[in-house]
C-alpha atoms as one frame of an Amber mdcrd trajectory, in Angstrom:
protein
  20.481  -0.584  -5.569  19.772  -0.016  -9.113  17.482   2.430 -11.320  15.492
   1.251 -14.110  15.033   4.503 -16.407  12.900   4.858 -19.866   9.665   7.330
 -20.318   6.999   6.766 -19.082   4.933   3.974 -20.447   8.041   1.904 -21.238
   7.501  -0.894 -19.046   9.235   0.361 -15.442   6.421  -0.914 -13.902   6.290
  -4.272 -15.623   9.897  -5.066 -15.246   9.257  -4.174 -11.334   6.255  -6.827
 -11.242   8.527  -9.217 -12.891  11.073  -9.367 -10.190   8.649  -9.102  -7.489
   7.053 -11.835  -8.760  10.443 -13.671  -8.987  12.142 -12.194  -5.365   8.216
 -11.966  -3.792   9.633  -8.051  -2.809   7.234  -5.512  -1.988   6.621  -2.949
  -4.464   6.296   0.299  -2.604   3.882   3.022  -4.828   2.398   6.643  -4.367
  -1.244   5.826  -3.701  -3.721   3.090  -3.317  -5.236   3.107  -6.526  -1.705
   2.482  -7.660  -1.408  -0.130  -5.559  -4.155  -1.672  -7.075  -3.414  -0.406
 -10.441   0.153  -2.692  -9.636  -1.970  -5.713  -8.441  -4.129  -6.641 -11.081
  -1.917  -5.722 -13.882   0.614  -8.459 -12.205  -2.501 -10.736 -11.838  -3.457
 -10.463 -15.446   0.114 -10.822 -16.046  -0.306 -14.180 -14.922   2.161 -13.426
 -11.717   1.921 -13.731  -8.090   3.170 -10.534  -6.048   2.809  -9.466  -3.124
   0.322  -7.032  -2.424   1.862  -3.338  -2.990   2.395  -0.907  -0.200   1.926
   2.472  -0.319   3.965   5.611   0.992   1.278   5.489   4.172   2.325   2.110
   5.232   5.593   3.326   6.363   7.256   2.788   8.201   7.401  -0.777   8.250
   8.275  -1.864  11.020  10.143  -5.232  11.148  10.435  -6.047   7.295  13.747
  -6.421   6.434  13.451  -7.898   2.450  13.773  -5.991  -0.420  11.729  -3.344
  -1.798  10.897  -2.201  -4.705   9.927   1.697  -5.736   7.730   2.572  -8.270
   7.473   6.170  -9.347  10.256   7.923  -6.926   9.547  11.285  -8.242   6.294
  10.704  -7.039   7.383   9.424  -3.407   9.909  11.050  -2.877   8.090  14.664
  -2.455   5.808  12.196  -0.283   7.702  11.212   1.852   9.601  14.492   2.707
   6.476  16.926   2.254   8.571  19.411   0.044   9.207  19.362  -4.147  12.649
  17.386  -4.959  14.720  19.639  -7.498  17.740  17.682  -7.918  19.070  14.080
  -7.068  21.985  12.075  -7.201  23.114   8.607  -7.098  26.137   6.780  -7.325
  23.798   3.422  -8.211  23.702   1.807 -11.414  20.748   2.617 -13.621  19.242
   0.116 -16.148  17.783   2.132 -19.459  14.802  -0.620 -20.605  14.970  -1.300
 -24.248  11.566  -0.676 -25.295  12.319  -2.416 -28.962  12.321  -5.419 -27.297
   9.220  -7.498 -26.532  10.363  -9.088 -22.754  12.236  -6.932 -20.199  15.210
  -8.417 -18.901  15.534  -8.200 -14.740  18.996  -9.813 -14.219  18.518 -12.346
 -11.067  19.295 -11.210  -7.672  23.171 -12.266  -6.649  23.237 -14.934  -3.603
C-alpha cells in the first residue's frame, strides 16, 4: 500500500484515474456524486475505468483486485461512524509534484 499526499486540488484524484485506468482497479469514493464526479473526469480524460464504488457498496463480496481510495479522511469517518483524530501508517507515501505537468504512477510490480 502506498499514499499519494499533496493539497487538495493537486491531482490525487487524477493520478488515481491514471492507474485505474492502467490496473482497471476500482476506485472506492465517499458518495455517488463523487463517483460520478470520478467517471467523467476519467472519460474526458480520454481513459477507461471502471465504474467507481462508493463507501455503500461495501462490502464487496467476492472481489479480490485492487482498490483504490479516494479521499480517506472522508471514508474513513464513513465507514466507522465516528470522527478519525489521528492515524498512522507504516506505508510509503508518494508527495505529487504539482510543478510538473504529468503525474507519475510507478507500474504495479508482477
Amino acid at each position: 500500500m502506498k499514499i499519494i499526499r499533496t493539497d487538495r486540488g493537486g491531482g490525487k484524484t487524477t493520478a488515481l484515474i491514471k492507474q485505474a485506468a492502467r490496473d482497471k482497479s476500482y476506485i472506492l469514493c465517499h458518495s455517488k456524486s463523487a463517483a460520478r464526479y470520478i467517471y467523467d473526469t476519467a472519460l474526458g480524460m480520454g481513459l477507461n475505468i471502471p465504474y467507481p464504488i462508493t463507501v455503500d457498496d461495501i462490502p464487496l463480496r467476492g472481489y479480490k483486485g485492487d482498490i483504490l481510495i479516494d479521499e480517506i479522511d472522508y471514508i474513513l469517518p464513513q465507514l466507522l461512524g465516528a470522527q478519525v483524530n489521528t492515524i498512522t501508517t507504516s506505508a510509503s507515501i508518494d508527495t505529487l509534484d504539482n510543478n510538473k505537468s504529468e503525474i507519475k504512477i510507478n507500474s504495479k510490480a508482477n
